[in-house]
C-alpha beads as a LAMMPS data file, in Angstrom:
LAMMPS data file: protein, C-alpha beads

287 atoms
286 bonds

1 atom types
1 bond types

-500.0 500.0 xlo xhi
-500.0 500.0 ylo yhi
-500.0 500.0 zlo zhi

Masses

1 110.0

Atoms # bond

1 1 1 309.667 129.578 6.988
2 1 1 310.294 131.170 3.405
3 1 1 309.796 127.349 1.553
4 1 1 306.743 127.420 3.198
5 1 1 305.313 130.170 1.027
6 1 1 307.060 129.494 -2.057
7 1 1 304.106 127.046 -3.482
8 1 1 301.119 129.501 -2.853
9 1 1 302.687 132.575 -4.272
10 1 1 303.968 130.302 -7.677
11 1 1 300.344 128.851 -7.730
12 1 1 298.439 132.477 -6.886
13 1 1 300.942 133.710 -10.078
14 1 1 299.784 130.750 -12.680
15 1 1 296.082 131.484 -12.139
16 1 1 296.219 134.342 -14.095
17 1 1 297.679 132.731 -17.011
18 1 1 297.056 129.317 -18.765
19 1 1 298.629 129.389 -22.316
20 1 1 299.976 126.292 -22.858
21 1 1 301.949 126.300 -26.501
22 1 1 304.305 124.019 -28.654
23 1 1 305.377 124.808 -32.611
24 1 1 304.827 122.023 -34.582
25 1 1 307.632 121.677 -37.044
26 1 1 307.011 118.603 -38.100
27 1 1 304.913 117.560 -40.889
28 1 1 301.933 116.837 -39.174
29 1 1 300.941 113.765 -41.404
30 1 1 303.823 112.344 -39.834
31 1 1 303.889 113.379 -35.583
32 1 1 302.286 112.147 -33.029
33 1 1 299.151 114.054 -33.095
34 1 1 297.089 111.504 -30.604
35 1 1 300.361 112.596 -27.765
36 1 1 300.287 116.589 -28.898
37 1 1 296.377 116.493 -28.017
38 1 1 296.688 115.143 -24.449
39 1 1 299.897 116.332 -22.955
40 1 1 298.518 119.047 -21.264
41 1 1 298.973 121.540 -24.429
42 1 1 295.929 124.470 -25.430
43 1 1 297.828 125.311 -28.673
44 1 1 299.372 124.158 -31.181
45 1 1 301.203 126.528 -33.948
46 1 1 301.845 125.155 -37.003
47 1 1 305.392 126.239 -38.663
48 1 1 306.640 126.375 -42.194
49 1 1 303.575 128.210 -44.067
50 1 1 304.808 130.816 -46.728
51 1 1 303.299 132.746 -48.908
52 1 1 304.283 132.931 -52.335
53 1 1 304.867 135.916 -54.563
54 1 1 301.700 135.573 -56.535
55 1 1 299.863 135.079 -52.971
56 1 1 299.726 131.149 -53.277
57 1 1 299.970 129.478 -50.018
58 1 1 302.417 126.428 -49.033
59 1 1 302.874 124.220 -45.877
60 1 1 306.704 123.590 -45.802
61 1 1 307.024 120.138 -44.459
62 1 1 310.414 120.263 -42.795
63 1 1 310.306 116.144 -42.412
64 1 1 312.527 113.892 -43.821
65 1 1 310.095 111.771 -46.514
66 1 1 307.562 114.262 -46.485
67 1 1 306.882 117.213 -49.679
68 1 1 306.276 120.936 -49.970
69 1 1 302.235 121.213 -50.460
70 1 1 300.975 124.119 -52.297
71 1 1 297.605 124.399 -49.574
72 1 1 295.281 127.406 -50.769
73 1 1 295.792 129.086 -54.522
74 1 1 292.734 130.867 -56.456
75 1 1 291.073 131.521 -53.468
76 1 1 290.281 127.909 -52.728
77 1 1 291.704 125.527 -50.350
78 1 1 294.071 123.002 -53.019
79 1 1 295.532 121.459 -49.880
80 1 1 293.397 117.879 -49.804
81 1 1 291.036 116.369 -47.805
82 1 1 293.155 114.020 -45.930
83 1 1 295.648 116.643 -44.379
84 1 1 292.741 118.957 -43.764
85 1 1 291.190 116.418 -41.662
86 1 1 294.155 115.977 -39.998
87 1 1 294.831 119.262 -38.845
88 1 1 291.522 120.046 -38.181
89 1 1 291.660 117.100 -36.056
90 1 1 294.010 118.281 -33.474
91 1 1 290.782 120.663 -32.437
92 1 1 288.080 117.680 -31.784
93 1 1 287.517 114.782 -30.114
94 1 1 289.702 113.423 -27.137
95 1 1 291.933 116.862 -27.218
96 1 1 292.874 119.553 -25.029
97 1 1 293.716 122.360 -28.255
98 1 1 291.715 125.174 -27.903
99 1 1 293.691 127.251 -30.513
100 1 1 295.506 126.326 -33.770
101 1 1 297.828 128.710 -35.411
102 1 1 299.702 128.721 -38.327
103 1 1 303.519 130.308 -38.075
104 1 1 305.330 132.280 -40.916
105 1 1 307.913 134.775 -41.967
106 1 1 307.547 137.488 -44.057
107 1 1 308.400 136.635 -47.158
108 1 1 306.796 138.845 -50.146
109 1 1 304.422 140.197 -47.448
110 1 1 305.462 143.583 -48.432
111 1 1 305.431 143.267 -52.207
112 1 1 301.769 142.010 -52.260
113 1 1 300.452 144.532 -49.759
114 1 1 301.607 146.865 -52.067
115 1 1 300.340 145.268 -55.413
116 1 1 297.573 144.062 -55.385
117 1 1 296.863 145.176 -51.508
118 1 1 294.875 144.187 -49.030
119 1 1 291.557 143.709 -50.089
120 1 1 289.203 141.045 -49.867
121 1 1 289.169 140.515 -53.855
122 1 1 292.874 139.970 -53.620
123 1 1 294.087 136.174 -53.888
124 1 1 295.856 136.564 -50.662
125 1 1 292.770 137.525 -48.850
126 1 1 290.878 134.745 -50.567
127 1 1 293.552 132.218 -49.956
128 1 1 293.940 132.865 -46.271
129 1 1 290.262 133.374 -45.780
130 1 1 289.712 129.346 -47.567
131 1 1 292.671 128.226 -45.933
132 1 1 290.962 129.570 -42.126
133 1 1 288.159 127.753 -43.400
134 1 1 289.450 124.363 -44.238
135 1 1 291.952 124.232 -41.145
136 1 1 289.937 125.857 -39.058
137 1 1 292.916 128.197 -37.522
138 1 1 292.171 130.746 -35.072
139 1 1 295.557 132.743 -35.731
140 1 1 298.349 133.812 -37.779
141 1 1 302.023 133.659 -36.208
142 1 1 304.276 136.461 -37.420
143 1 1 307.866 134.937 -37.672
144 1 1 309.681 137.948 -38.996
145 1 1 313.610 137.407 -38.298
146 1 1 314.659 139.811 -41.049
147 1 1 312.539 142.089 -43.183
148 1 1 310.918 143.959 -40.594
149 1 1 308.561 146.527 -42.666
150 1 1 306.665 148.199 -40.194
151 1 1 304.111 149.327 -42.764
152 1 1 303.134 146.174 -44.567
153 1 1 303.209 144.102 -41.495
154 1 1 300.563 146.265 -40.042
155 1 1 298.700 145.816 -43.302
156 1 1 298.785 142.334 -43.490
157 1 1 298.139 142.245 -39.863
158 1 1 294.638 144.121 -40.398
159 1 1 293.824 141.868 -43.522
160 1 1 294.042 138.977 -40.906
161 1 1 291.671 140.711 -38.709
162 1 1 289.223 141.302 -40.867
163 1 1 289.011 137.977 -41.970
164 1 1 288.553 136.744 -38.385
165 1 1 292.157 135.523 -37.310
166 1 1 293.873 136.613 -34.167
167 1 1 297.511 137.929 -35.211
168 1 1 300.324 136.817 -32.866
169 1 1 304.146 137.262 -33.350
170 1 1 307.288 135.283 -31.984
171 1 1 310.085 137.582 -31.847
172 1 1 313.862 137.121 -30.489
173 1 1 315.017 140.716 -31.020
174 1 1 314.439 144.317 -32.387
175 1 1 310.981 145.024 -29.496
176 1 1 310.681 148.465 -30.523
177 1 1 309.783 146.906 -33.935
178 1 1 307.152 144.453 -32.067
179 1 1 306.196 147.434 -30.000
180 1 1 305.148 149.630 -32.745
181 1 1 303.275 146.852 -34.421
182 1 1 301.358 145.989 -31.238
183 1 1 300.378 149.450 -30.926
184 1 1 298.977 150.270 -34.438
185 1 1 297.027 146.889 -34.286
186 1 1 295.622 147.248 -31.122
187 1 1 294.827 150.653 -31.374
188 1 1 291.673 151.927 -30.282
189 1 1 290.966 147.929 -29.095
190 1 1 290.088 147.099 -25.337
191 1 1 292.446 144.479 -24.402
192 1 1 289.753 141.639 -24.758
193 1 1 289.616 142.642 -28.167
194 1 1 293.323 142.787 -29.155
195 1 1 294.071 141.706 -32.666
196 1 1 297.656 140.933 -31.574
197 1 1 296.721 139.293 -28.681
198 1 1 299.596 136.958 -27.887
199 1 1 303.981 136.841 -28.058
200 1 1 305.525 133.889 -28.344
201 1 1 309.142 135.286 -27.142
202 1 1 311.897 133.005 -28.334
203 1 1 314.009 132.381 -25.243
204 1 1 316.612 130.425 -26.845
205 1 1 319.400 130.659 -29.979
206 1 1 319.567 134.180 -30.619
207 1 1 317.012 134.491 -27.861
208 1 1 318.885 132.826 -25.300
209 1 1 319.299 136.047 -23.057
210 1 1 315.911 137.133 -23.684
211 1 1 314.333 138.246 -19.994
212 1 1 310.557 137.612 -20.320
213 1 1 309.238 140.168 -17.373
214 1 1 311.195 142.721 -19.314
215 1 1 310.052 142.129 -22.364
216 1 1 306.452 142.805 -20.528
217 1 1 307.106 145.851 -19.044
218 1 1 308.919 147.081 -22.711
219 1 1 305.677 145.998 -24.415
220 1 1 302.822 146.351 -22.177
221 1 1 301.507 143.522 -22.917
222 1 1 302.359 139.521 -20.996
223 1 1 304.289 137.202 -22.721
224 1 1 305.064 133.491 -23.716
225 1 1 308.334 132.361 -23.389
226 1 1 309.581 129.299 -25.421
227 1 1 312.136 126.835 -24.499
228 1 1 313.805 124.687 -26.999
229 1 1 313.473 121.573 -25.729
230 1 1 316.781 119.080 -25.642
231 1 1 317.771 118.838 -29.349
232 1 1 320.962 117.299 -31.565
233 1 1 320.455 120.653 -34.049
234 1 1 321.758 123.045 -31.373
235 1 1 322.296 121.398 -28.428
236 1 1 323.392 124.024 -26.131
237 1 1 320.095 125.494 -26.277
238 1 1 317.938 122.507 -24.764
239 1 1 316.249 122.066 -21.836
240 1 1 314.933 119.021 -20.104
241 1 1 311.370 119.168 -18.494
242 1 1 313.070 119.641 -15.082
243 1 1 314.979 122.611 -16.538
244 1 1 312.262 124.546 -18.239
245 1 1 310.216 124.055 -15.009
246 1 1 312.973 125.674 -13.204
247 1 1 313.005 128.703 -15.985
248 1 1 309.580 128.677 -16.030
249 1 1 308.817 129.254 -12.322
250 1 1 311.350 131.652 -12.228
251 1 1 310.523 133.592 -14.782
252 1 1 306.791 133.364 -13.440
253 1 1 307.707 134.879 -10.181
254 1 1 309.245 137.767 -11.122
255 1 1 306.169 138.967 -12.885
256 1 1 303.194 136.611 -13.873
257 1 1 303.275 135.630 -17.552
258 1 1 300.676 134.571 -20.104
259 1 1 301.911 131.183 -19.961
260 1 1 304.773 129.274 -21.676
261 1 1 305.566 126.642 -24.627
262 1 1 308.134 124.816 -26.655
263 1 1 310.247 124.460 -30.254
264 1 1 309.093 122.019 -30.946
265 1 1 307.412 118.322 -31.688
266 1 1 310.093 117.402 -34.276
267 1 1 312.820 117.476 -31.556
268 1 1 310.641 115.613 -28.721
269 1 1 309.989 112.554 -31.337
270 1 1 313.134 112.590 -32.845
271 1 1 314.965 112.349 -29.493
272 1 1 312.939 110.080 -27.660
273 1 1 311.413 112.545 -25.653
274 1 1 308.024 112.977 -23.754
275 1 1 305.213 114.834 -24.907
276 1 1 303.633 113.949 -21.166
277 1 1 306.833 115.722 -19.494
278 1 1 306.917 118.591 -21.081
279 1 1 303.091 119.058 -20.995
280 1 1 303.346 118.482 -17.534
281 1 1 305.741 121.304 -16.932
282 1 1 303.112 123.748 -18.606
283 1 1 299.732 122.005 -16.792
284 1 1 301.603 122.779 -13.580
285 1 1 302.919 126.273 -13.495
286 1 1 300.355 127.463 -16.101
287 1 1 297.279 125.408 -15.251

Bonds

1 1 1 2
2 1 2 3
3 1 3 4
4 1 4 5
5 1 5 6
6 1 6 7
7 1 7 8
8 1 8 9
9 1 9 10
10 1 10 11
11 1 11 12
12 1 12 13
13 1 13 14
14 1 14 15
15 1 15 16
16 1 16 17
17 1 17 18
18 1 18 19
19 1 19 20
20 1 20 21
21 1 21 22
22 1 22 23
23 1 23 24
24 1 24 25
25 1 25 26
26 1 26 27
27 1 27 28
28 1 28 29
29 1 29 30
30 1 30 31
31 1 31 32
32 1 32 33
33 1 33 34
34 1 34 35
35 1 35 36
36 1 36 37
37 1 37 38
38 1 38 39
39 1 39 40
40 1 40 41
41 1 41 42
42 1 42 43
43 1 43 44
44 1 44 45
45 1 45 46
46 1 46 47
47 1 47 48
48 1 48 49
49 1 49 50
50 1 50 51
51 1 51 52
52 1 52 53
53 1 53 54
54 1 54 55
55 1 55 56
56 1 56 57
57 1 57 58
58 1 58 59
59 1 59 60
60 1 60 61
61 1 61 62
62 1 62 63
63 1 63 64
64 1 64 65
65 1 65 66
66 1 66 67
67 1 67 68
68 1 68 69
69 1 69 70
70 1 70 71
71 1 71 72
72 1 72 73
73 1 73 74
74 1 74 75
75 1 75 76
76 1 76 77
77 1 77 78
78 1 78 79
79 1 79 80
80 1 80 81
81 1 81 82
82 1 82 83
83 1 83 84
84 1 84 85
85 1 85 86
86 1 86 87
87 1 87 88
88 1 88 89
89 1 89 90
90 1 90 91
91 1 91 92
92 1 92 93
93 1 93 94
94 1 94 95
95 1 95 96
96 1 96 97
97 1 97 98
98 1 98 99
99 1 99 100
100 1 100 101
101 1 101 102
102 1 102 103
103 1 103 104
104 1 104 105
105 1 105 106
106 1 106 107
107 1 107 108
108 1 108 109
109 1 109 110
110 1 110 111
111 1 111 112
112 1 112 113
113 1 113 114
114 1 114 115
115 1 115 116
116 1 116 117
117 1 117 118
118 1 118 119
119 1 119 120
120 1 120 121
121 1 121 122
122 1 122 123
123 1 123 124
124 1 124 125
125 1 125 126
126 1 126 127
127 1 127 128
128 1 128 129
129 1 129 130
130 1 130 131
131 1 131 132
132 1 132 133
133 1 133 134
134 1 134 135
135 1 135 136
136 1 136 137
137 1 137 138
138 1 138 139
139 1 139 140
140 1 140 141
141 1 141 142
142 1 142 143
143 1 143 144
144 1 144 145
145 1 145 146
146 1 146 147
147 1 147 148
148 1 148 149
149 1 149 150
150 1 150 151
151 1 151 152
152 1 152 153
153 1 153 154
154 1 154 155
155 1 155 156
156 1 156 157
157 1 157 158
158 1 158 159
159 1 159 160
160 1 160 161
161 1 161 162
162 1 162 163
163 1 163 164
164 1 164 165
165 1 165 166
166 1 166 167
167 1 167 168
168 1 168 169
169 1 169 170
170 1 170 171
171 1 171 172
172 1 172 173
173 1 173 174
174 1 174 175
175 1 175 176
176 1 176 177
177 1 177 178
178 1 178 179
179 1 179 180
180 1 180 181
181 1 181 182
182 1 182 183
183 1 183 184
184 1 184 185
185 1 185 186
186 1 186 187
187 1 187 188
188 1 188 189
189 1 189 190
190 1 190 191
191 1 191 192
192 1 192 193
193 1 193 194
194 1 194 195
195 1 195 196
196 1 196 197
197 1 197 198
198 1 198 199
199 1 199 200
200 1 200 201
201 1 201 202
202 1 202 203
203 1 203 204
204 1 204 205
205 1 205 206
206 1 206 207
207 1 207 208
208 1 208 209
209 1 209 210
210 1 210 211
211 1 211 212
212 1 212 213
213 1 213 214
214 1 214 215
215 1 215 216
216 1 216 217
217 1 217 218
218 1 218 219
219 1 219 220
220 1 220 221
221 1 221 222
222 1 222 223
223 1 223 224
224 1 224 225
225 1 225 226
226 1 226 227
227 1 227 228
228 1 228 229
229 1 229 230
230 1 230 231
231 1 231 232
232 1 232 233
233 1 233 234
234 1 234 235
235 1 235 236
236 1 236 237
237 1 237 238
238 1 238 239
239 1 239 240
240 1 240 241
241 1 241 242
242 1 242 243
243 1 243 244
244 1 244 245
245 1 245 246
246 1 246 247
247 1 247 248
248 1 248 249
249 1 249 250
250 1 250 251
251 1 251 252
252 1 252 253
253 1 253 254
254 1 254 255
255 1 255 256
256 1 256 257
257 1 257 258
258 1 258 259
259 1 259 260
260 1 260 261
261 1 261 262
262 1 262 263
263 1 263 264
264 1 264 265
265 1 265 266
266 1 266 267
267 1 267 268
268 1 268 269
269 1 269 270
270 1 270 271
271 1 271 272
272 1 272 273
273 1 273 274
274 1 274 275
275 1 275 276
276 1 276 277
277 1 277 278
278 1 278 279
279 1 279 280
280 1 280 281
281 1 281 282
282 1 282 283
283 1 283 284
284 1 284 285
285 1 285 286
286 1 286 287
């Protein structure tokens, strides 16, 4: 009798959470935006955006072919019209996005909270504030792997919020780190009204034994997990559609998550692989 009440308890779970997220890391001039906007996915998060020391923005292209673009300097968006369209097309017309994010490290975060700071006559501000505009982004993706400044992060991370992003981070290690910076964001916040509202927890490369339910209960707050999906970069680390359902629902069961997603669009094109799958995985146990 137990199959019998697998389906309803997996289904009961998903209700409560219907984030449905893949990185792009390819240039997205170049991938199949038409396939990322109805396969099932709610958001998209852009990767390779850096900031540079003087507090000039680029988008970091990470395609064969394609360039390094210097997107918002001055305070003004220097990124063109035609890629702006682009990416803010991923938001409108035959789409399923809700949310678009943009995904970085922290690279001279803390030098430029320092000098000039965070305020909103700073080119920073300005730049991110003209490049929310143009893109239309809804969030900032913290990508930390190394620096790991408690102080500035939570700086930059208020900067965000007072321009009107949502702050979100994507860690594979070191949660009391993530933990402290959830808590001086969110402080004082009802949970509707986090600024770091979402974790994108890298279940894969030095992720790979990364337990999602405990990284809940460790941060008080539900998770994403992401699944590389099958790759020729590291190829230990991918997963099929039929294997990250299986992760997926397992994870889901043992305590109900925020939802799930993928790294990323440049492996699923390059391989031959289906947007429609994968989406499919995430439409079903996250609907």
């Amino acid at each position: 009798m137990r199959p019998l009440f697998l389906f309803p308890i997996i289904w009961h779970l998903s209700l409560a959470a219907n984030i449905r997220s893949i990185f792009l890391f390819k240039d997205v001039m170049k991938s199949n935006t038409t396939a990322l906007k109805t396969s099932g996915f709610n958001t998209l998060i852009m990767f390779g955006v850096g900031i540079l020391s003087n507090g000039d923005i680029m988008y970091y292209s990470n395609t064969p072919g394609s360039q390094d673009l210097r997107v918002a300097s001055g305070g003004a968006y220097v990124g063109g019209e035609t890629l702006a369209q682009r990416v803010r097309s991923l938001k409108t017309g035959d789409t399923g996005v809700t949310r678009l994010e943009i995904s970085m490290n922290a690279q001279n975060v803390r030098n430029l909270m320092t000098t000039p700071g965070p305020g909103p006559e700073t080119p920073l501000y300005r730049n991110f504030q003209a490049l929310k505009e143009a893109w239309t982004l809804d969030a900032v993706n913290n990508d930390d792997e190394s620096i790991y400044d408690l102080n500035s992060s939570v700086s930059f991370g208020r900067m965000l919020g007072r321009i009107g992003y949502k702050h979100t981070i994507a860690p594979y290690t070191n949660a009391q780190f993530w933990l402290n910076m959830k808590r001086q964001l969110n402080q004082g916040l009802r949970e509707q009204d986090w600024l770091l509202d979402r974790v994108y927890l890298q279940c894969y490369d030095g992720g790979a034994y990364n337990n999602p339910p405990g990284w809940q209960t460790f941060l008080g707050m539900k998770v994403v997990p992401l699944i590389w999906v099958i790759n020729d970069s590291k190829p230990v680390y991918g997963a099929t559609a039929a294997q990250a359902r299986t992760r997926f629902v397992q994870w889901h069961q043992q305590s109900a998550l925020a939802g799930g997603g993928y790294w990323n669009d440049y492996d699923i094109e390059k391989m031959g692989l289906s947007y429609q799958d994968y989406g499919n995985v995430l439409a079903s146990v996250f609907p």
